[in-house]
C-alpha positions in Angstrom: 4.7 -7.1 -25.0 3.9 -9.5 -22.0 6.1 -10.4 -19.6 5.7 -12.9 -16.7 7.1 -13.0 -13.0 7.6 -16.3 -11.4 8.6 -16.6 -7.9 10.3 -19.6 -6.7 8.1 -21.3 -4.2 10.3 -23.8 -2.4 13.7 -22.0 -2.7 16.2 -21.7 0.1 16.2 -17.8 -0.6 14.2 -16.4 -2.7 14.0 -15.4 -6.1 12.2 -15.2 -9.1 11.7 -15.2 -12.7 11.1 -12.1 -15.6 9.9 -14.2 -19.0 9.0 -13.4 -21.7 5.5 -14.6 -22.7 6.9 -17.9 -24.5 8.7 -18.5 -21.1 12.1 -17.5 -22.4 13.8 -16.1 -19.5 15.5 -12.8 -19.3 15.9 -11.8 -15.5 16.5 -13.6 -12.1 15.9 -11.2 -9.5 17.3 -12.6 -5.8 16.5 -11.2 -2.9 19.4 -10.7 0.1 19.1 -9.3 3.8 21.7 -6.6 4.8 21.6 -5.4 8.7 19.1 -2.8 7.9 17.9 -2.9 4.5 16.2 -5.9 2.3 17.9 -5.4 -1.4 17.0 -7.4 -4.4 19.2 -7.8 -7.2 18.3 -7.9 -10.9 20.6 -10.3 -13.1 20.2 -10.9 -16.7 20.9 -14.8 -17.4 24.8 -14.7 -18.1 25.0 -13.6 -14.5 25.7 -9.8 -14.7 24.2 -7.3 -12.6 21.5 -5.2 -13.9 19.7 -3.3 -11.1 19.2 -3.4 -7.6 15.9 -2.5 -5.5 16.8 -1.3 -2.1 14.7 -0.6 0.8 15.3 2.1 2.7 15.5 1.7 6.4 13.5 3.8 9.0 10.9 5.2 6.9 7.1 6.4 7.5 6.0 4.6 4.9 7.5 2.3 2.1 9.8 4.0 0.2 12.5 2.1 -2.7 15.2 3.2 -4.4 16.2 1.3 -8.0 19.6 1.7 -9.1 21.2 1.0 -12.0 25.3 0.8 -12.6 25.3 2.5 -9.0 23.3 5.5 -10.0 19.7 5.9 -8.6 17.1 5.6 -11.4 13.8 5.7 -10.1 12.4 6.2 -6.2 9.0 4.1 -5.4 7.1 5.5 -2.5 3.4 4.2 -1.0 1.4 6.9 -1.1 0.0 6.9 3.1 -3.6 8.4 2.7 -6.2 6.6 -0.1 -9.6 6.2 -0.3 -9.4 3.6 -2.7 -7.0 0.8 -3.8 -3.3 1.5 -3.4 -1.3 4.6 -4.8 2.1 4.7 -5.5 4.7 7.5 -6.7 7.6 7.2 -8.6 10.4 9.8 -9.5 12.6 8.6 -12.3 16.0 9.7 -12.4 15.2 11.7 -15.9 13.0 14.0 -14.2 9.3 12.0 -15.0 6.8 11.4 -12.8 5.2 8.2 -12.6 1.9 7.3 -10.9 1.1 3.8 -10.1 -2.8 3.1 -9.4 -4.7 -0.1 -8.4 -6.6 -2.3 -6.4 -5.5 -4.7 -3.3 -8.1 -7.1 -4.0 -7.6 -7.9 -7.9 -4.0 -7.2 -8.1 -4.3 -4.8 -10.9 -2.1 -1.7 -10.9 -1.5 0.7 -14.5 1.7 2.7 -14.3 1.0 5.9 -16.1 2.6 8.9 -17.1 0.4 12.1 -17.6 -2.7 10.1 -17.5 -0.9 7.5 -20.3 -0.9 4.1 -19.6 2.6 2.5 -20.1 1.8 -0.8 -18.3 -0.6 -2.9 -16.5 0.2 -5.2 -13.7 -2.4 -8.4 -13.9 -2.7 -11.3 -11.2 -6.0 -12.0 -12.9 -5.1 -14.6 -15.7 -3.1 -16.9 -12.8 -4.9 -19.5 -10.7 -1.4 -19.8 -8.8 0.1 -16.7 -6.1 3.6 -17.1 -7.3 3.0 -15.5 -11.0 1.9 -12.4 -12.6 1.4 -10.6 -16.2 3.2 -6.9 -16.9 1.8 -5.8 -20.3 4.2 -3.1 -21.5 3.0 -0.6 -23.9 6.2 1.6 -24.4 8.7 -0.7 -24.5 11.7 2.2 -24.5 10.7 1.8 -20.7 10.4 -1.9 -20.4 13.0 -3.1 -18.5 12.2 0.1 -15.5 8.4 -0.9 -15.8 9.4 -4.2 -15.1 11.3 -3.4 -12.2 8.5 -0.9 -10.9 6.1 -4.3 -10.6 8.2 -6.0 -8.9 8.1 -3.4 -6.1 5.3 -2.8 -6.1 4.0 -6.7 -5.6 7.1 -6.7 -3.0 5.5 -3.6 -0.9 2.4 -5.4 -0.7 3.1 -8.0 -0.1 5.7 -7.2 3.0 2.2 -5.3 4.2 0.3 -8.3 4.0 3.2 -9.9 6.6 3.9 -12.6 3.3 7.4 -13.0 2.8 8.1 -16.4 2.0 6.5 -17.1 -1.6 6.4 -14.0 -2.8 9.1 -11.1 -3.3 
């Protein structure tokens, strides 16, 4: 299944959008400052909380934390050292490893789990920044694959020194 981000280009704060591909929305996900951390919050369209994505403060390298009903569920860490395109890590509170491979030009990144794709991260099919496809393939995972995009578009995007149309 395909679902698409849209950030909120003019907002006060900002925030964006997880539809579905006939642009029914399921997710609003807000981004607030603390004193030492940048955390996002995930909330389905009634309002309630869902997840947050926290950044930890005073790392080496970029390193998030995704929580859900106050229990850690997944760390996200930029791998430092690549030869090519960008590397992340992800250990899911179940024990899995995750491995998230791609390319800073194209803005495509698979997430994969012993060499098994579960989703692809696409900029490709959007002539505007402020949106982006997640193709989910195993969609017992769909909301946390989801979530993993999202951070991953937000660590680049905080490298790039572009924090005001995209999260």
């Amino acid at each position: 299944m395909r679902y698409l981000v849209r950030d909120r280009m003019f907002a006060f704060h900002e925030e964006a959008w997880i539809e579905t591909e006939q642009r029914e929305k399921l997710y609003r996900v807000n981004r607030r400052f603390f004193r030492l951390r940048r955390t996002f919050a995930l909330v389905d369209t009634r309002g309630e909380h869902v997840a947050s994505i926290v950044r930890k403060a005073f790392t080496f390298h970029h390193t998030l934390l995704i929580k859900q009903e106050g229990q850690p569920t997944a760390k996200v860490s930029k791998k430092l050292f690549k030869l090519f395109g960008d590397r992340f890590k992800v250990r899911l509170g179940d024990g899995r490893r995750l491995s998230i491979n791609g390319n800073l030009w194209d803005r495509e990144f698979d997430i994969r789990h012993e060499g098994t794709t579960l989703a692809h991260v696409s900029r490709r099919w959007f002539t505007i920044r402020d949106a982006y496809a997640v193709d989910v393939m195993s969609q017992q995972d769909a909301l946390i694959l989801v979530i993993l995009a999202v951070c991953v578009d937000h660590v680049l995007q905080d490298a790039e020194g572009d924090q005001l149309t995209n999260l």
